[in-house]
N, C-alpha and C positions, 0 to 999 in steps of 0.2 A: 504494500500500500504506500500510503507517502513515507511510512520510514520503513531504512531496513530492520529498526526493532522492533518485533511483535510478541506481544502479552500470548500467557497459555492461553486465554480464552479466544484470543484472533487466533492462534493455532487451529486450537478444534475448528474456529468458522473455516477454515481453509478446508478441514477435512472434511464438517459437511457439505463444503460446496462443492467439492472435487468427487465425493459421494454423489449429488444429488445432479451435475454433471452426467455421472456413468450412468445414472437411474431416466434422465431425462433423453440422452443419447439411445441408449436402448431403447428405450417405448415405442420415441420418434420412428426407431428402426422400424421396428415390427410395424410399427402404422403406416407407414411412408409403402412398404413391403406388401402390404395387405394391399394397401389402393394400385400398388404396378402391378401387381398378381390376377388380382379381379380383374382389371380392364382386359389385360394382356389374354386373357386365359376367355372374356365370355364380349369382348368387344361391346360392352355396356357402358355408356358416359350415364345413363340413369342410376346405375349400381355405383358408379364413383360419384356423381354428382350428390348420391344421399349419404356417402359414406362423409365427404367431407360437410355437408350443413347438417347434420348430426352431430358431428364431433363438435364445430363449433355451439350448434346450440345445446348439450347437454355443458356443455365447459360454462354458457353462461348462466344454465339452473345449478349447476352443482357447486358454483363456487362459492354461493351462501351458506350452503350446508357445510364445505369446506372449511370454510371463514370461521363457524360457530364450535367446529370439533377441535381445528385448533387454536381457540382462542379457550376452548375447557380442559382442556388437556398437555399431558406436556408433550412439547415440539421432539424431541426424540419418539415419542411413542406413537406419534402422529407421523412422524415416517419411516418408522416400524411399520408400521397397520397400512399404509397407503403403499409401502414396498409388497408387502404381503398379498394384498390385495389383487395387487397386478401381477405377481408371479401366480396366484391362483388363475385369476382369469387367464392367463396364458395356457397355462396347464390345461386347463379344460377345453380349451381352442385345439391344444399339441392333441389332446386325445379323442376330439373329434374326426382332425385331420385324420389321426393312423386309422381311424375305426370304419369312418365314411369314404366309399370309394368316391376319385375327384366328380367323374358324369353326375351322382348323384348331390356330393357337396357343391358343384357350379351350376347346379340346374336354378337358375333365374326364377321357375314357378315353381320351385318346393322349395321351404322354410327352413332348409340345413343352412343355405348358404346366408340367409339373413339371419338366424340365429348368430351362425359360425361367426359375424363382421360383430354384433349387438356384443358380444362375447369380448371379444378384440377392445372392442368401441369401449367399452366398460370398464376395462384393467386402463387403457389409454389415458381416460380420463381422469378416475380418479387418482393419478397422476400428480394430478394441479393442486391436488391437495398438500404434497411434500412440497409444491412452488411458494405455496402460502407459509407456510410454517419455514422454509427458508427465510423470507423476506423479516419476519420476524428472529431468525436468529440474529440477523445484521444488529438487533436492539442488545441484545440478550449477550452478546459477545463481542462486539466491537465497541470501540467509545464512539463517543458521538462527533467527535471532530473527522474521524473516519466514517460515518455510514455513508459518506456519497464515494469515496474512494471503493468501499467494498462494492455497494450499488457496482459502481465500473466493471468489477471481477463478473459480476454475476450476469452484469449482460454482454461479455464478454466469452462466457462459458456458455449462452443460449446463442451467439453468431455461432460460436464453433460446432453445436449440435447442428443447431439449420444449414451448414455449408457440409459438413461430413454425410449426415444423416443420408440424404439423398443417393448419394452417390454410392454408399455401403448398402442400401438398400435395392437399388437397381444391380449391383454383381451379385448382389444374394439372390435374389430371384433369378438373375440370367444364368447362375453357376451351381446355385443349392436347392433350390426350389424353396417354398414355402413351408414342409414341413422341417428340416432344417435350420431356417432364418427364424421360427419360431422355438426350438432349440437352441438356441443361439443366444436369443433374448431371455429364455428362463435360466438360462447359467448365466450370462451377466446380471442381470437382475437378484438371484441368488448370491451371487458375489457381492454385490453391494451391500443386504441384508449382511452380510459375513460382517463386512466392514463395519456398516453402523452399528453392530452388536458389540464393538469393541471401544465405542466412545462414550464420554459422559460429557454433557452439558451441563454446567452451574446451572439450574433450574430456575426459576421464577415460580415459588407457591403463590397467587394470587388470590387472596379471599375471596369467598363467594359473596355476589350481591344480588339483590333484588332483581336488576334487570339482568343477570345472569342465569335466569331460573332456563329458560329456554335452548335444550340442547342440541337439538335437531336444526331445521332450516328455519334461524333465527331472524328474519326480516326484518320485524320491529326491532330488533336488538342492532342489528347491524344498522339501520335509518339514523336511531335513537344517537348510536356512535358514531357517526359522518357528521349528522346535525350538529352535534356537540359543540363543532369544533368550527367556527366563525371562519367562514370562506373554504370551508372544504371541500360540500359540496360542489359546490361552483367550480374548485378545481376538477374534479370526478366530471365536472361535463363538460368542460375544454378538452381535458383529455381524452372524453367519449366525441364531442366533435372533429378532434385531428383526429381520430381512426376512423370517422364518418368519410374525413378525405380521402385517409390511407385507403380505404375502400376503392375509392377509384382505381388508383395505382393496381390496385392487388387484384383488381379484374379486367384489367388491360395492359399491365406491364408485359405480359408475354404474348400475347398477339402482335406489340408494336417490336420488342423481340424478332418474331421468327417473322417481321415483315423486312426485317434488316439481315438477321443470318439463317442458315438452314440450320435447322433442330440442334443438328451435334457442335456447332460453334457456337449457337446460343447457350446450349445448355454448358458449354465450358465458360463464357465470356460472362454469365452470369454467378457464376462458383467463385471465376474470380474478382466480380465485383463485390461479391458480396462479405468478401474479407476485409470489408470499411466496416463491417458491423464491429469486428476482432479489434482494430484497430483503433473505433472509438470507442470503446470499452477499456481496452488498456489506458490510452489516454487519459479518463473519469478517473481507473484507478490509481492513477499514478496523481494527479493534478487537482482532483475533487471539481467541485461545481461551486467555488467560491463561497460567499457569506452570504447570499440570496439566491437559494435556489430556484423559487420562482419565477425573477427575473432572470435566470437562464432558461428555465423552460419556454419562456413567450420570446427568448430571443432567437433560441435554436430553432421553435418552430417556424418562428417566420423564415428563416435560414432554409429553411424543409421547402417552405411556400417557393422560395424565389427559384431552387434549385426546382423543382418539382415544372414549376412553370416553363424553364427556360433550357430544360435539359433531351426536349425534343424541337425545340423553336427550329432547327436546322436538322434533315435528315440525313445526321453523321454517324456513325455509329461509332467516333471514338466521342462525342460529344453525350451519345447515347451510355455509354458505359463507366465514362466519368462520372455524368453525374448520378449513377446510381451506385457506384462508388461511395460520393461524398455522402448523399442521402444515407446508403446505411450508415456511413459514418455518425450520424446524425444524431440515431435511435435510439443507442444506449443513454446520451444524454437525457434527452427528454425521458426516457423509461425510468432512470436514474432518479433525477429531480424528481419525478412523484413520490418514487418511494422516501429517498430521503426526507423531503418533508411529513410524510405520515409517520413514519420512525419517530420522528421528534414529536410531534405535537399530538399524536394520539396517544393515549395508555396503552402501554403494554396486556392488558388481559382486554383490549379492544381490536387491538391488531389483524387479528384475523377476520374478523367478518368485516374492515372495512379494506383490506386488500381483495379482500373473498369477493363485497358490493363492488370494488371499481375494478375487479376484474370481468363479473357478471357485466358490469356497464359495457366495457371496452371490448370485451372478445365480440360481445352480440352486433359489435357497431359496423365492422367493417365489412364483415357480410352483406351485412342487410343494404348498404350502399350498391356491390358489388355486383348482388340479385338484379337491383334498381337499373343501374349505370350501364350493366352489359345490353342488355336489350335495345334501351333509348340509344345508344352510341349504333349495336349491330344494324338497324332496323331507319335510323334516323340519319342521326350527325356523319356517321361514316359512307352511305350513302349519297348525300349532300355534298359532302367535302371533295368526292371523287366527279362528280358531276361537272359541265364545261365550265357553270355559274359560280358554283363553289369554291372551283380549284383557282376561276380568276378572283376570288374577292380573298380568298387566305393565302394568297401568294404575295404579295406585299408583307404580311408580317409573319409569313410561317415557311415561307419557300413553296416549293414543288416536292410530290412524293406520294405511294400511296398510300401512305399514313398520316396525312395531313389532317384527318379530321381526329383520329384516336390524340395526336397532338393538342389541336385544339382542345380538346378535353381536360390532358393536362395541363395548359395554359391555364384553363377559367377554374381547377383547380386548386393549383397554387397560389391566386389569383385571390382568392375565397379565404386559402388558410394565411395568407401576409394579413390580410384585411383583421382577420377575426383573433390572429395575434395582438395585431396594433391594439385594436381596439379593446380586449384586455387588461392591458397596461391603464384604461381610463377608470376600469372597474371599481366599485366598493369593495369588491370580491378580491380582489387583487392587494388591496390593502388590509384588508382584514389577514385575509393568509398571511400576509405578509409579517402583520406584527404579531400574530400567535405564531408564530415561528421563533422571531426573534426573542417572544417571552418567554418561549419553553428552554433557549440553550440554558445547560448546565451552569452550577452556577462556578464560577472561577476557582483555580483551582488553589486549596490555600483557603478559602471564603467560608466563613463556618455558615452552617443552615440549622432549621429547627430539625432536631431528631425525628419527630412525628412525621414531619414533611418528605423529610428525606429516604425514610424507609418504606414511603407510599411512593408505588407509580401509578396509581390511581387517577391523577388529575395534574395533567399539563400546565404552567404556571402561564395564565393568560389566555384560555380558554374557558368557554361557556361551562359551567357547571351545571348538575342534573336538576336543578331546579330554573336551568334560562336565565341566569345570573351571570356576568363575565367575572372572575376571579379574579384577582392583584395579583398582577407579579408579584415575587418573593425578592427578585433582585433579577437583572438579568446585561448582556453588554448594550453599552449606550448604542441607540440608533441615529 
């Protein structure tokens, strides 16, 4: 992190993130493997088309429930049980496979092969539950002048799953088949359980409270703890609004792709763009996200917007690959900056259900764009653009090409997320976060506190309290 001396308890966080790395790599594997398997094997975009808006929409119901198991239980045991979980689910996938011949498991109109995916789909997901109870170790073991430095590690360790994942999973299927590549993943996965069976996490016993009473899919408890906390929610839908964008991108990044290279140079030109994700992760870790990370978030995204807008203006395809480059560079920033801020200014026994809410927000967001945007673009804009009318009115500010209209797209874009950055910055919302941040850091070191105070992480210094009251700082660095 920023130094080279790290406390035992940064230790451990290295180990469970290097742990939950191998656990998040794997999964990825078998999932990524499952969707090239299905196509390849029953030439169905219906069977993958529901494999992935499944996946995304169970990630956005489960991470409530997620949120509430690890904010009652301890974060070791919660990735015990969510390891467990998915090595089960596997298992029972692995002994479908051997048991069911393939004609009968790929038969499209009988229930083995939607079962066999629901099975997969299942262990996959509750996945995101060890993602949650990570983001909370970042509190639990790191100090808090490091959690945007650790942040960096960790979205640094999720560019490296998404750029490997793929690629290991397409030679498994070309060289192992499926029931192997699911073998594969129940020994790593197994492996990892190894692993975490040999660590201990300083704990957090957290008293029980009243609105803790709820253990299952805590809603109210999870709303009650967002609200809490003056300008949170507002961040929670900025940052559901920028994946509203990202939606775009992520349902036409690869048609404007394979309009510029043929499949096998895209699919390389994009592996190595997408090591900016690696890179600005490392970056985070190394450098942190300064003494306002708010105002990094609304800068970087605009940074998003401008890149986003301007990185097809011209049909180049090193123009094209740059800025998808810098763009993931971009990611871990902003990904960073949310968490770091809820680190600090939420309570520790709150943590999980409101990573758990803003991740239900954000997974659901960029989809449902995606759904929206492909049609209107295939059916409309892209039509239009290619047209003799079209092609002379965007050719002045877009060039020639026959991607000028998916361009366009990205223009008005980018275009949208500079706008909705800026205008952020004018927020009450903006200011609010901003100063329950400042009032939560730690208090100096050296600086004596009330004992009472101190041995509570109950209540953030300068946020709402349970009765809709703002709290006094206790002391905190001048602003």
């Amino acid at each position: 992190m920023a130094s080279l001396t790290r406390s035992p308890s940064e230790r451990t966080f290295l180990h469970v993130l290097a742990n939950t790395a191998l656990a998040n790599l794997t999964t990825a594997f078998v999932w990524f493997a499952l969707t090239f398997w299905v196509y390849l094997e029953t030439r169905s975009v219906l069977a993958t088309g529901v494999i992935g808006g499944a996946y995304m929409l169970f990630v956005a119901f489960g991470s409530i429930m997620f949120g509430s198991i690890v904010d009652h239980h301890r974060k070791l045991r919660v990735m015990m049980l969510s390891g467990a979980l998915t090595v089960a689910a596997f298992v029972i996938a692995g002994v479908m496979y051997l048991l069911l011949p393939e004609p009968v498991l790929l038969d499209l109109t009988g229930p083995w092969l939607w079962l066999f995916m629901a099975i997969i789909l299942a262990g996959s997901v509750v996945e995101h539950m060890r993602n949650i109870a990570l983001s909370t170790t970042v509190t639990l073991l790191v100090p808090d002048e490091r959690h945007a430095n650790a942040n960096g590690l960790v979205g640094t360790v999720q560019g490296l799953a998404m750029i490997v994942t793929s690629v290991f999973s397409g030679l498994s299927i070309g060289f192992l088949g499926m029931g192997w590549t699911i073998a594969i993943g129940i020994a790593m996965l197994a492996l990892s359980l190894g692993h975490l069976a040999t660590l201990r996490i300083p704990e957090d016993v957290v008293p029980e409270h009243p609105d803790d009473e709820a253990k299952g899919i805590d809603l109210r408890g999870s709303i009650r703890a967002v609200l809490a906390i003056s300008g949170l929610f507002a961040l929670i839908v900025f940052s559901t609004f920028n994946n509203l964008i990202g939606g775009v991108y992520m349902a036409l990044m690869d048609p404007y792709g394979l309009e510029l290279f043929d499949v096998t140079m895209w699919g390389v030109v994009f592996g190595v763009a997408s090591t900016g994700f690696i890179v600005g992760g490392l970056v985070i870790a190394r450098f942190g996200l300064g003494t306002r990370p708010i105002r990094t978030l609304l800068i970087v995204v605009a940074l998003m917007g401008v890149l986003g807008a301007l990185f097809t203006i011209r049909e180049w395809w090193w123009l094209y690959a740059l800025g998808i480059w810098l763009y993931m560079a971009l990611i871990p920033a902003a990904e960073a900056a949310e968490q770091t801020i809820i680190q600090r200014v939420v309570p520790l026994r709150r943590q999980g259900r409101v990573f758990g809410f803003a991740m239900a927000f954000e997974s659901a967001a960029a989809p449902i764009t995606a759904f929206l945007i492909a049609p209107i673009a295939e059916f409309l804009i892209i039509p239009w653009a290619r047209s003799s009318e079209g092609s002379a009115a965007l050719e002045p500010l877009l060039g020639t090409g026959t991607a000028r209209g998916i361009a366009l797209v990205f223009l008005c874009a980018g275009i949208v997320m500079v706008i909705a950055a800026g205008l952020a910055f004018l927020t009450r919302s903006y200011r609010l976060i901003s100063d329950s941040y400042a009032d939560s850091a730690p208090l100096p070191m050296g600086e004596a506190a009330d004992p009472a105070t101190a041995a509570s992480q109950d209540q953030p210094r300068g946020s709402v309290s349970e009765g809709g009251s703002e709290t006094a700082p206790s002391a905190g660095p001048p602003r």
